[in-house]
Each structure stands twice: as C-alpha cells, then as structure tokens.
N, C-alpha and C positions, 0 to 999 in steps of 0.2 A: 731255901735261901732266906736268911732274916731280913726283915724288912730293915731298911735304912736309905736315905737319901741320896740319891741317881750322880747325887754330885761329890759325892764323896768314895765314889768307885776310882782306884788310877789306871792307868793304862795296862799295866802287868793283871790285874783281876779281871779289865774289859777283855784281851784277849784268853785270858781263861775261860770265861764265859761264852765266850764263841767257839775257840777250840772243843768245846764241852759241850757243842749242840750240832755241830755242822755236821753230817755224817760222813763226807769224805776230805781228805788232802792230798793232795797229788802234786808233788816237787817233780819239774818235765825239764830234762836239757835238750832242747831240739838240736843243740849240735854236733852230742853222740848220738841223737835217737834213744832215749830211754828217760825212764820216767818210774819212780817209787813213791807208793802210795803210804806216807806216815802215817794216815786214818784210814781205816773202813769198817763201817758199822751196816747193821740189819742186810739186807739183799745184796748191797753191794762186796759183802764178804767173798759173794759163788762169782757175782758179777765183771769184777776186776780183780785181773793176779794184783800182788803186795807190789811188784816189778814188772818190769819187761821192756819189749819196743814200744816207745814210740806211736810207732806207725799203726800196731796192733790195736795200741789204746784208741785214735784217732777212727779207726775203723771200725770199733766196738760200739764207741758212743756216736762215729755221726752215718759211715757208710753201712744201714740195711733200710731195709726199705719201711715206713712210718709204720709204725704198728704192728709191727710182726720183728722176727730174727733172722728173718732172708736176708742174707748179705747180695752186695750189687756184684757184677760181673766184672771179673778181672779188665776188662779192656776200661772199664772208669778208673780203676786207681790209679790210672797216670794223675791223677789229681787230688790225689792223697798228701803229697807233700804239702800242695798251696792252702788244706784245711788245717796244718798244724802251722801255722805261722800269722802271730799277733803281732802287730804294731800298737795296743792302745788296749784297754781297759774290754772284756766282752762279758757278754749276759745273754741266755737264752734258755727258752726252756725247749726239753726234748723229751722222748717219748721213747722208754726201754720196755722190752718184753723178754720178762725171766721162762724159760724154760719148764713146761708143763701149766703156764698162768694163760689166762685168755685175755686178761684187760693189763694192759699198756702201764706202767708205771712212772709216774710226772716226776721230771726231775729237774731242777733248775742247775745247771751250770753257771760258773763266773769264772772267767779267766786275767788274771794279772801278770802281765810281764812284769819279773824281777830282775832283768836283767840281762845281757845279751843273748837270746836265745835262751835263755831260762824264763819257766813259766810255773806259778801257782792255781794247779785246777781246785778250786772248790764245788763239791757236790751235794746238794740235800732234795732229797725226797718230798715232793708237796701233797698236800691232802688232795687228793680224788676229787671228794667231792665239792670244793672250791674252784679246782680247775673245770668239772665238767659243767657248771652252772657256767663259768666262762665257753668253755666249748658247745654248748648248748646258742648262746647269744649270738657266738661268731659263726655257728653253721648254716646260719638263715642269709651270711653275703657268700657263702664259699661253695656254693653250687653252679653259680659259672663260671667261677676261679678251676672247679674240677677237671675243668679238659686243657687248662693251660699247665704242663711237666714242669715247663722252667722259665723262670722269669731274670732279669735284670738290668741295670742299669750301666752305663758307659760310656765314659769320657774320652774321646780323639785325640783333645788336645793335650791331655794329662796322661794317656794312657793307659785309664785305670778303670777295673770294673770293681763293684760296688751291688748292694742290697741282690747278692744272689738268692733266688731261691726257689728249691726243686721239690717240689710237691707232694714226690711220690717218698723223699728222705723225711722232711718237717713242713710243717704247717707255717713255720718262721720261716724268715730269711737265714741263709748261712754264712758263716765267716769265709772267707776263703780271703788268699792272699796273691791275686792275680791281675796282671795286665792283659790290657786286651789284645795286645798281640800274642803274650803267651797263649790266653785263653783261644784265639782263634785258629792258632797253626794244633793246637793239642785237643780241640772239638772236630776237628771235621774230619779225622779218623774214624767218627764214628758216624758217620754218614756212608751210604751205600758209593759206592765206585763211581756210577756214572751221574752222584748228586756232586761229587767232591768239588769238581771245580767249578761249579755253577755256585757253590758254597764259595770259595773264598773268592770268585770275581764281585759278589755282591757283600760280602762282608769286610773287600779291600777299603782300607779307611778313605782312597782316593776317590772310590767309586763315590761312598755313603758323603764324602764333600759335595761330590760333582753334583750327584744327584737328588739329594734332599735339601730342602730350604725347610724353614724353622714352622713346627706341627708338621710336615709332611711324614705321612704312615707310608709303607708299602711294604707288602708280603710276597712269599712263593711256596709251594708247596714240594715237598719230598719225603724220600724216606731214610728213614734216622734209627738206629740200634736203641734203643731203651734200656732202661737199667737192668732187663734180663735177660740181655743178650738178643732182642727178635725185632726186627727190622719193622716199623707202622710209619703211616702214612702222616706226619706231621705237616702244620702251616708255621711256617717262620718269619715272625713280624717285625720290622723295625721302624720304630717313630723316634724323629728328633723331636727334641725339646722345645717349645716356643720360648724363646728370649727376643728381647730387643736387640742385642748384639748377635753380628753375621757373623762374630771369628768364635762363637760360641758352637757345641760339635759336640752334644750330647745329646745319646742317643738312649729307650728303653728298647728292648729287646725280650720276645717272646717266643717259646713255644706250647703250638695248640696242638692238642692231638685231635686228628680228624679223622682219624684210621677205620672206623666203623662207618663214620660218614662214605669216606672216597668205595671203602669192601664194597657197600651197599652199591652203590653209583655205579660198579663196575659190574656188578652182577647185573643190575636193570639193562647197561648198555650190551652185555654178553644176551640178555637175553632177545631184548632188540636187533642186535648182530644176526643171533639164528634164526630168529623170528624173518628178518629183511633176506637172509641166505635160501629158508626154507621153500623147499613145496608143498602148498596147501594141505594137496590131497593125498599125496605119499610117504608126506615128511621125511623125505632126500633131499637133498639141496637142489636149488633149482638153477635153470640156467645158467644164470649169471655168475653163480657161486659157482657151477664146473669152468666157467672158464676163464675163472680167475686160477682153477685149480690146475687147468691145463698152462697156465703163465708159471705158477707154481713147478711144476714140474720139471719144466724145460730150465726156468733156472738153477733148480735140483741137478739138471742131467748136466747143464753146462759147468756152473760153480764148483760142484763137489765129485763131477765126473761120477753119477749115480747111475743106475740103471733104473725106469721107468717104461712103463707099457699101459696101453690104454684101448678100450674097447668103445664100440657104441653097440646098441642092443637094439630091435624092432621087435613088436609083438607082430606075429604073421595072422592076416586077413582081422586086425582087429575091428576095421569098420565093419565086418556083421557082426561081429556080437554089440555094437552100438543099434544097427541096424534089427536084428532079430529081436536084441534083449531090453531095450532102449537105454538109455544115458546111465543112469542110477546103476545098472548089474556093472555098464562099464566102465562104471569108474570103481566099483568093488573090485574086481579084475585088475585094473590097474594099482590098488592099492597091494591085493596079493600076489603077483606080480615081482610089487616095488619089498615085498618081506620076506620072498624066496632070493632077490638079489641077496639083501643083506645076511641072510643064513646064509647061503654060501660063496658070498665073496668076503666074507667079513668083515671088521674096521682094522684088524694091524695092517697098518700102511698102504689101508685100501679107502679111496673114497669115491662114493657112489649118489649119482641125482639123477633127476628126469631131465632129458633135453628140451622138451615137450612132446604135446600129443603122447603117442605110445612108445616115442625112442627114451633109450636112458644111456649112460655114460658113465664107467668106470675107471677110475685111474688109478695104477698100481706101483708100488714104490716097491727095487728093490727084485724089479720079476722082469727077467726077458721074456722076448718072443716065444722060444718054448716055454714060459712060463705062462705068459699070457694067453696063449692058444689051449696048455692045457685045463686052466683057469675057464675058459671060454666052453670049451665042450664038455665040462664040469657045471654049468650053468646050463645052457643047452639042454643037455641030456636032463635033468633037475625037472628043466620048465614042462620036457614033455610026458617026464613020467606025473608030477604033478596033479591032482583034479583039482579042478576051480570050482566053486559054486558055483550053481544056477546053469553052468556054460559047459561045464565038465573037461575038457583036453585041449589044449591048443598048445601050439608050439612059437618058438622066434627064430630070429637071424640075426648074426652078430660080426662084425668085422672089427677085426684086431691090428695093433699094427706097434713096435716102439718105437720111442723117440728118439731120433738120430739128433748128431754132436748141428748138425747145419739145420737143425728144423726150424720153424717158428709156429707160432698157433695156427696159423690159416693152411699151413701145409700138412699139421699133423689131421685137422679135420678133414681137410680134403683125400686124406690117406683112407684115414674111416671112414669115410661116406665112400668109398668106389668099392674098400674091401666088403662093406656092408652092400652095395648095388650087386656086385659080384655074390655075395651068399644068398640075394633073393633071386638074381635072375638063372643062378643053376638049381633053382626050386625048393628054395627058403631051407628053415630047419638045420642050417648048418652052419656052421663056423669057417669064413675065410679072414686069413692074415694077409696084410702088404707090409 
C-alpha cells in the first residue's frame, strides 16, 4: 500500500481495506435460520460451510466445551435459540479447536445487528502468542473461579438475566437472549427429579423477595446434569445485590461444583456407617446392625409381600474351648466360625452378624421355611465337618423360623430363641424350625 495521508482515504477504500483483512463474513437471518458466509479465508475454509442453518453455525462457534470439539448434550440445546439473538452491538473472543490440532485457535467475533433479525458475523483469527501472555496473566485469578460451571446476573424486576457465563464453553461471559423466567422453567430440566421442585420453590421470584434483603447470600446443595450428560453434586448460590433501595431485586447467581468434595464425604461416612455397623472381631455386622436388619425384613415381608426367613446359630460347649484354650484360640474360633458363615450362606440376599458371645444371626431374602431349614443344615453339617485350629471339631445348634404377615421383631426373636432352646435341649448339633 503506498504511503499517503490517513485523511485522504474515503469511505469506499476504508471498507475495502477491511473487507481485505478480516478473515470472515457472515450475513445471518435469524428469521429463516440461515446464514452465508461471503468471506472465508485460512482455517476457517474446513471450519464453516459457505451456508447453512443457523442454529448449526451457533453450535459450531459457541456450544462445545472450551478447548476441545466435544459438543454439549443434546438436553442443553433447548438454549440454542436464546445464544443466536442480538439486541445491540457484541464482541468476544472464543476459543476453536480444528481437527487433528492440539492448541485451541483465538478467534475474535463481533456481531452487528443489521436489521430485524438480520445479523453481520465478523470473524478474525488473533496471534497466539498475544493472547497467551493475556492468558498467562488471567490464570493466576482463575483458579477459584475453576469449580464455579456457571455464573450470572438477574434482574426480578426487569426480568432479565445478563453477564452469563459458563466455564466449561469460554472463559468470557456469553451473549444469550433470556429472561429469567424463561431461563428458570428451561434450567431445572436439568436437574435430577427429586432436586426439581426444591429448585423452583427457591428460585420462585416470590420466594427470592420474601426471603432475601440487600447483600444477603444463601445457597443449597444438589444434583445437576453437566454439559455431558452425568448428574454431580453442585452448590447453588444466590446473593442480592446491596442497594440503597428495597424495590431494587438483583440478584448474582452461581454454580459450584462440589462433586468430589460431597463423593469424598460420602465415602468417609460409608465408611463410618460399616465401621459403627461392624463386629470388631468377626467383621459381621454386629447387633445393632442385625436388628435394624430384622426391621428391615419384616417391612420387606409386609410392603412388597416378600418372603424372608431368618436363623440364629450357637457355637455348642464353646465355654471350654475358652476354658481349656484360653480367650485368644477363642476368639480365633469365633473368627473361623464367623468365615464358614459367610462361605456358605453367602451375600445374595443374605445378611449375616454376631448377636453376641458365640450366637450369630442370619437373614434371608427371598427363602422360605424349607429354604431356610435347608440353608440351616447346609451350615450345620459345614461346621461339623470343618477342623478348627488349635481345638480341632466342634459343632452348633441353629433354630430357624420365617417371617409371618402379623410378626413384629420381638416375636420373630422370640420364635428363634425357643427354636434354638429346642435344638440344644434334644442334644445340640441340629437344626430346629418354628
């Protein structure tokens, strides 16, 4: 270009000299949904057809996820339409990943409405290494921005939300063209079932009146579908705005992901749970935990009309092998014992604990009475072929019994315990049912 005077350019040569550097154009009638691209130059040739929908273009350049070509899950593009609708002049930069590249290519958009539902997309490619000194600078505040997905802002009085922006699409905020009631009946589809309406009683604008006064925060925890489809454990925050005026009713709104957080938490209390359920020295569940199991049952046998059967077990004469062997062989004993249960009563819909001392307690899902008696003298027979260390053969006594439609726990134990008095007092080693 010859050198000559900036002011001596007219408007017809200034728009040549643009048109002659921007690398795309894109004439958009959002009222047929479609859109041709007069320009495309370097990447954006593979990048954008010359034509097409609309909605397709809208999806290419904002819905995948920042940095990569994975596209979101069908259940978000209910909100496809409100990212292709401008009221007012836009600018942002985003972040495209061509096919077979591994680093993200910077691209600045501008969008102008021309006209009802007509819009001119301008696109140009920015140098790398300009933005990444910028991305460098901005990633020393965006490490606890990392676990917040979606952010934004929202007016009650107006209706209207503003400064969206979803973390795992761009680093910016996004355009979108939504109210916040649309925005609220078309978000809480993606919430799990039993979050739904806990979601819109606290997102009702009456509630967010009643209940917040100007700086007040308040959050609740659930779980929310993510951009691929998989249900995490998010925190959902909403703070009003401090104003000096009470008819003012703007609110920020966040989501945190906390989903590793709560996994963690639940694993700690799972193990807490077994740990408080367990027996020391058999690692069977102990008392308490069978007869929560025996409640269990019987609301099984009543509610779902199940069949259920339940034994109680005694080790026969184990006070001498305390006595001859002392404490230590007998509670060896008792562990071996508690590892022939579980070989042969199993875990399918079998659960097995120590009552105490040397009784144990078996509940069976799904097994009558002849199930439960053959189950029983399947055990039995086990214990006395069996050698124990140290003690070598010993046998037990078991009384069986199932659960009837009128039982309750104190009548099913009471069954057990007599069926059990009855197999030690016709001389142990055997198996009686009531």
């Amino acid at each position: 270009m010859e050198a000559r005077g900036v002011n001596t350019y007219t408007l017809e040569e200034a728009i040549d000299l643009f048109s002659g550097n921007v690398d795309v154009i894109i004439i958009v009638n959002n009222d047929k949904g479609r859109y041709y691209a007069v320009k495309r130059t370097g990447f954006f040739l593979d990048f954008i057809d010359e034509e097409g929908e609309y909605k397709e273009l809208i999806e290419t350049l904002w819905f995948h996820f920042n940095n990569t070509r994975e596209k979101i899950i069908k259940d978000y593009q209910v909100f496809l339409p409100t990212f292709g609708k401008f009221k007012g002049k836009y600018s942002k930069k985003m972040k495209l990943l061509l096919e077979g590249e591994e680093q993200p290519r910077v691209v600045q958009i501008t969008v102008y409405p021309v006209g009802d539902e007509k819009y001119l997309f301008l696109l140009d490619e920015l140098d790398n290494s300009e933005y990444l000194r910028e991305f460098m600078t901005e990633s020393k505040v965006k490490t606890i921005q990392s676990t917040y997905l979606f952010s934004m802002y929202f007016d009650l009085v107006q209706n209207t939300t503003s400064s969206i922006s979803i973390t795992e699409i761009s680093d910016e905020a996004t355009h979108t063209s939504l109210s916040y009631t649309e925005w609220r009946m078309m978000i809480v589809n993606m919430f799990r079932k039993d979050d739904q309406k806990l979601f819109l009683e606290r997102t009702h604008p009456d509630y967010l009146r009643k209940n917040f006064k100007p700086g007040d925060t308040s959050s609740f925890d659930c779980l929310m579908m993510n951009l691929e489809g998989v249900y995490i454990w998010v925190k959902l925050i909403f703070s009003r705005a401090s104003t000096t005026n009470e008819d003012d009713f703007r609110f920020v709104f966040m989501v945190q992901n906390i989903h590793e957080n709560i996994v963690e938490l639940q694993n700690e209390l799972k193990k807490y749970e077994e740990l408080v359920s367990m027996d020391a020295l058999t690692q069977l569940f102990n008392h308490g935990r069978m007869e929560t199991e025996i409640m269990n049952a019987l609301d099984y046998r009543k509610k779902q009309n199940g069949t259920v059967s339940a034994m109680i077990l005694d080790i026969d004469f184990f006070k001498n092998v305390n006595d001859s062997y002392g404490h230590s062989v007998g509670d060896k004993t008792l562990k071996h014992f508690a590892r022939i249960l579980k070989d042969v009563a199993g875990e399918n819909k079998v659960t097995t604990g120590r009552w105490g001392g040397e009784e144990f307690v078996i509940v069976c899902y799904d097994r009558d009475g002849d199930g439960i008696r053959e189950k029983a003298e399947e055990i039995c027979q086990t214990v006395r072929e069996r050698e124990f260390p140290v003690i070598g053969h010993l046998t037990c006594s078991i009384g069986t019994t199932q659960l009837l439609e009128e039982d309750d726990s104190q009548s099913v134990f009471d069954r057990m315990d007599r069926a059990l008095y009855m197999a030690k007092s016709q001389g142990r080693n055997r198996v009686v049912m009531l």
